[in-house]
N, C-alpha and C positions, 0 to 999 in steps of 0.2 A: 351795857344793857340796851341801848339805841337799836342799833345794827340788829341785835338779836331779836329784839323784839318785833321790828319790821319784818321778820322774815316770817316768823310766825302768825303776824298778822295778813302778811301776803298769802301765805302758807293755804291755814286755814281756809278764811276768804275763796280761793280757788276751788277748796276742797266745798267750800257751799254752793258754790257760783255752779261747777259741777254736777252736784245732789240737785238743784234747781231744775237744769237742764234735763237731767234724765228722769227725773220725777213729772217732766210736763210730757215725755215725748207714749206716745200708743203706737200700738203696732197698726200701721200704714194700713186706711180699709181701702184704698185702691189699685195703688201700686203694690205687686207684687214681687218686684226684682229685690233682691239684698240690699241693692242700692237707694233706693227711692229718697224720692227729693228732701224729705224732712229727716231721715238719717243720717244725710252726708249734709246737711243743715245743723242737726242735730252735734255731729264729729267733729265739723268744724268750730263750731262756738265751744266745744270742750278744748280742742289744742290750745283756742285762744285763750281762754281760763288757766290753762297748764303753764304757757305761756309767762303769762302775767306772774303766777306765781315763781317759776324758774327765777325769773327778773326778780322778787324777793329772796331767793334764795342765794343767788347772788351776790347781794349785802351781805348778808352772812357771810359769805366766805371770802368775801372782800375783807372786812373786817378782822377775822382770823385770820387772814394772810399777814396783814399789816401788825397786828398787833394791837387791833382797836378794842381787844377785849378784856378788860383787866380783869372782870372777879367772875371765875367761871361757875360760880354758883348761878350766874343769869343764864348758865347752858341748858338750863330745861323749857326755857322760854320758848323757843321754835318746836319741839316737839309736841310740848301741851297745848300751845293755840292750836298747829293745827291737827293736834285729836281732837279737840275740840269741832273746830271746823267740820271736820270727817265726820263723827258723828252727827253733829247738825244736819250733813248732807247726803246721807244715808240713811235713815231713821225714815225720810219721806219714802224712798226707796222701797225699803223693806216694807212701811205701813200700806203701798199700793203696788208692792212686784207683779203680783197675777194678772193687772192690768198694764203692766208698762211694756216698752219693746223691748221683747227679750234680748235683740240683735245689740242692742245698745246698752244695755241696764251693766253688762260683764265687763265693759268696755271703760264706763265711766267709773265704776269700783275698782277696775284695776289703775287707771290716773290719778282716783281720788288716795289709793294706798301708794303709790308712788309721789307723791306729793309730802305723805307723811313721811315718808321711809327718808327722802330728801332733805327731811327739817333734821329727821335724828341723826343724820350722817353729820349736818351741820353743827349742831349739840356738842358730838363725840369730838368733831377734832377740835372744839372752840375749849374742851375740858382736857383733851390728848398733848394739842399742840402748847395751848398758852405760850407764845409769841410773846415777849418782850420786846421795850424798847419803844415801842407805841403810845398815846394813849385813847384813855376812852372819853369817845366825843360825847359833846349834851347830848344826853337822852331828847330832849323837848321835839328836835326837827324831827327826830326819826318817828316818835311817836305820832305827829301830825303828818308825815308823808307816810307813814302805817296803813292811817285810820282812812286818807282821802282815800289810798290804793286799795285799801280792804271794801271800803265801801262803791269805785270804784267796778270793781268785780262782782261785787252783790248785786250790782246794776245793771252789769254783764248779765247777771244769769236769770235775773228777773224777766230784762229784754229779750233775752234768747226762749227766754224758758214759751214767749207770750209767740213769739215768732214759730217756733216749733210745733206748739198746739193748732194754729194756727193752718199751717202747710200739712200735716198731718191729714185732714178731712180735703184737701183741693186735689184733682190730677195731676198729675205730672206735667206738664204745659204750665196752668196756672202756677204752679207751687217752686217752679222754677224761674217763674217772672216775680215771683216775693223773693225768693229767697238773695237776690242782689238788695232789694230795698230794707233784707232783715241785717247784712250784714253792714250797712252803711249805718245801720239806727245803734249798732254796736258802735261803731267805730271813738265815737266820743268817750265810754265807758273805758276802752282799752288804751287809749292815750292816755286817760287819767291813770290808771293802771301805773302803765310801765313809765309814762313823765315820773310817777312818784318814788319810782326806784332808779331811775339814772337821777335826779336832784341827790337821793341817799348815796349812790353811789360817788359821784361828785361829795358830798360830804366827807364820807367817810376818807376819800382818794386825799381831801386836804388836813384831815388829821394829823 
């Protein structure tokens, strides 16, 4: 259950951290290039989200390799969190589309369903393969390096989201001398992150 449920909670998480992100970003009133600073501001802080999440996904199939999964009735656990997630992180979305960037808005729903689509892949072979030979580690770690990593990303996307808003209204000059100071204000969010799933993964590796 451990392994699985970590990934779901990675899963998820990303899938809000995500919705966070493109729920703060407006369409640039000064820049008019495709590119403009709070877009690729914007782009960047979602890979890192996606990121993060990969790195729970990970677990999972770490654990299904080895064998860490004994009762695959826990294989719905990563799909559910992160529909969950997904919905969390789309709901904002949808309640303000006609104001958000269009450029970005397609962008983010398509990492946010790629996210889920990656829990269920994980689900299928943890129910497909069942791997003997293994066993299943304490749930307790994986639950508490879940929950740091989940919240972790939600921290992610809260800072990003404030960064984003932020450089959105500057020109291009200003919003590109923040945009180094937005991703350093990350940077502690995302170690928390992905620290929490190489400790999981280390876990699961001494099972």
């Amino acid at each position: 259950m451990g392994p699985l449920l970590m990934t779901g909670l990675m899963a998820g998480a990303a899938a809000i951290a995500i919705g966070t992100i493109a729920s703060s970003s407006r369409r640039p009133t000064w820049s008019t290039h495709s590119l403009a600073p709070s877009r690729r501001l914007a782009l960047i802080l979602t890979v890192f989200a996606v990121g993060s999440g990969v790195w729970g996904i990970l677990v999972g199939l770490l654990a299904v390799t080895v064998g860490a999964v004994e009762d695959p009735g826990t294989a719905a656990l990563p799909p559910v969190l992160a529909i969950g997630g997904a919905v969390v992180g789309v709901l904002p979305i949808i309640r303000n589309a006609s104001e958000l960037d269009p450029w970005l808005v397609p962008k983010s729903v398509l990492f946010i369903g790629a996210l889920v689509l990656l829990a269920t892949v994980v689900a299928m072979l943890a129910v497909v393969i069942r791997e003997t030979g293994g066993r299943a580690p304490e749930a307790w770690p994986f639950a508490i390096a879940g929950l740091t990593g989940a919240a972790s990303l939600v921290g992610l996307g809260a800072a990003g989201a404030r960064s984003v808003a932020e450089i959105v209204t500057l020109d291009d000059p200003a919003a590109i001398a923040l945009t180094t100071r937005a991703l350093a204000r990350i940077v502690p969010f995302q170690a928390g992150a992905v620290g929490s799933a190489v400790v999981a993964i280390v876990l699961v590796v001494q099972t």
